[in-house]
C-alpha angles and dihedrals in degrees: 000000000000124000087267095052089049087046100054102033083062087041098056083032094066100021085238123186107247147141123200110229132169127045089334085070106050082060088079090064099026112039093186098058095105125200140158098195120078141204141198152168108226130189096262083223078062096048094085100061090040092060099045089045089050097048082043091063093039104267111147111222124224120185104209098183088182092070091033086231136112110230116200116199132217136147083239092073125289129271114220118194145189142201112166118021133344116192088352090302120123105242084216087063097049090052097045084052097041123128137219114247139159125248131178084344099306125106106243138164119258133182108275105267084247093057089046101054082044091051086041092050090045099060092043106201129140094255093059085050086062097043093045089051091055089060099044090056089049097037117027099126104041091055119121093234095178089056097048091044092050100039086047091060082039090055101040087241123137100223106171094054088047098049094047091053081051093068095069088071094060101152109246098243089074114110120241096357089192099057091038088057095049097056092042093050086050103049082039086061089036101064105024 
């Protein structure tokens, strides 16, 4: 079994609270984004079953208080969670606005696309800038465009500039990348 599977089968186990963020995530809108390492905002009143089902299964915690997270460790993958914040966000916030999607053929609850592209944004690495242009392409219309705009001010984060650097790493696969780019850089500069 890989991390996730450990992760969802305690999940489902225990009916915890929880929303996949991260990498993991991106997964629902770019199946090809690959990672073994997941991570995860979790309800803090869950965090005790989760930690004794983890060390149960061999996962080695480390408490990093710097990054306000729980990292288990396994040579599986690691499982990073969070409880509190994560990027300045409540986690209470991310969960109560967490989605259903499918991954690897299981139902499971991700970040909303809106809190990705912010934790993305947040981080700021080359990488995000590819996952949030992936979900830009997929999701451009069915974005809540006021929320991001008013949670990114919130948040100190210059949105509009980094989406629109995000556009550059448009995949490949994407038809007419030109014209793709052009709409998305217009309703970028549209609604923020």
């Amino acid at each position: 079994m890989s991390s996730l599977h450990d992760f969802l089968y305690i999940a489902d186990s225990f009916n915890l609270r929880y929303a996949l963020l991260g990498a993991i995530a991106v997964n629902i809108w770019n199946p090809y984004r690959r990672t073994r390492d997941i991570d995860a905002a979790v309800d803090r009143a869950d965090l005790l079953k989760l930690k004794e089902s983890l060390v149960s299964l061999g996962y080695v915690l480390v408490e990093n208080p710097r990054l306000e997270k729980f990292e288990f460790k396994h040579r599986k993958g690691d499982i990073d969670i969070y409880t509190d914040k994560v990027s300045g966000i409540d986690v209470s916030d991310l969960l109560t606005r967490a989605i259903e999607g499918e991954l690897e053929g299981r139902r499971v609850k991700v970040v909303s696309p809106e809190d990705l592209i912010l934790l993305k944004a947040k981080a700021g690495r080359e990488r995000d800038m590819a996952d949030i242009s992936f979900i830009l392409v997929n999701l451009r219309g069915n974005l809540d465009w006021s929320y991001l705009k008013e949670k990114a001010s919130n948040l100190k984060i210059d949105l509009r500039s980094f989406l629109v650097r995000s556009l550059d790493r448009i995949p490949i696969s994407v038809n007419n990348i030109p014209k793709v780019r052009k709409e998305l850089r217009a309703l970028i500069e549209e609604k923020l």
